[in-house]
C-alpha positions in Angstrom: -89.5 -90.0 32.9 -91.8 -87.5 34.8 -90.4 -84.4 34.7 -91.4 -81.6 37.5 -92.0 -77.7 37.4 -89.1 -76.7 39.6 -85.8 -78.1 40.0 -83.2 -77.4 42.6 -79.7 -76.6 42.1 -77.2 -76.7 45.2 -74.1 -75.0 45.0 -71.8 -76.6 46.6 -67.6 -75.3 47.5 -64.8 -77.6 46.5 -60.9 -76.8 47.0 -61.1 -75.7 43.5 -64.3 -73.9 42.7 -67.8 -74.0 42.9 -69.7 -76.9 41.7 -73.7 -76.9 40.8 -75.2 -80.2 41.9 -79.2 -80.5 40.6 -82.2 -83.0 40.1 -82.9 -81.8 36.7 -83.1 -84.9 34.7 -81.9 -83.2 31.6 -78.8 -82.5 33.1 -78.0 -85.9 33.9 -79.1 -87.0 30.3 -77.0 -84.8 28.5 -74.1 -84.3 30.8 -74.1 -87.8 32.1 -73.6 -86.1 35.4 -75.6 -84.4 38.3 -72.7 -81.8 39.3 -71.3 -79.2 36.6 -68.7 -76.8 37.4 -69.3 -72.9 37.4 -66.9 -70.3 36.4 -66.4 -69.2 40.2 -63.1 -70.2 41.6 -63.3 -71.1 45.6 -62.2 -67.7 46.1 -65.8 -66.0 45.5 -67.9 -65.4 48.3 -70.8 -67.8 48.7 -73.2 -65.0 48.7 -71.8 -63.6 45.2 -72.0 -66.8 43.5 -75.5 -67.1 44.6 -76.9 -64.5 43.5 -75.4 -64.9 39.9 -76.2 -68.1 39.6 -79.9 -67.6 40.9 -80.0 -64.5 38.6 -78.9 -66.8 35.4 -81.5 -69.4 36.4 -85.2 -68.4 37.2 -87.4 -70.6 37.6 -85.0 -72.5 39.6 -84.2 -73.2 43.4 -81.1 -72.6 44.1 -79.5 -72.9 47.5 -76.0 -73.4 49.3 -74.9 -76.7 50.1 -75.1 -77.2 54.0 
């Protein structure tokens, strides 16, 4: 498996919460899943969520799902 420098993570809203969806193959491996939940209910602001989750993860692309 060819692994790259950067990965993207996509934050996407459900009814629920938000969900991070990335291409890290790592994730997949030990998760068995591309899309983990966070700890932000579908009540936080997009812009909040973000910037936590950009500020946990450097190194990373993280975006909003469009």
């Amino acid at each position: 498996m060819q692994m790259q420098d950067t990965y993207t993570m996509t934050l996407v809203q459900s009814q629920t919460g938000w969900l991070v969806r990335t291409d890290d193959p790592h994730t997949l491996e030990l998760f068995g899943t591309d899309t983990l939940p966070t700890p932000y209910t579908a009540a936080a602001p997009a812009s909040m969520v973000l910037q936590a989750i950009k500020a946990l993860n450097p190194g990373r692309i993280v975006r909003l799902a469009q």
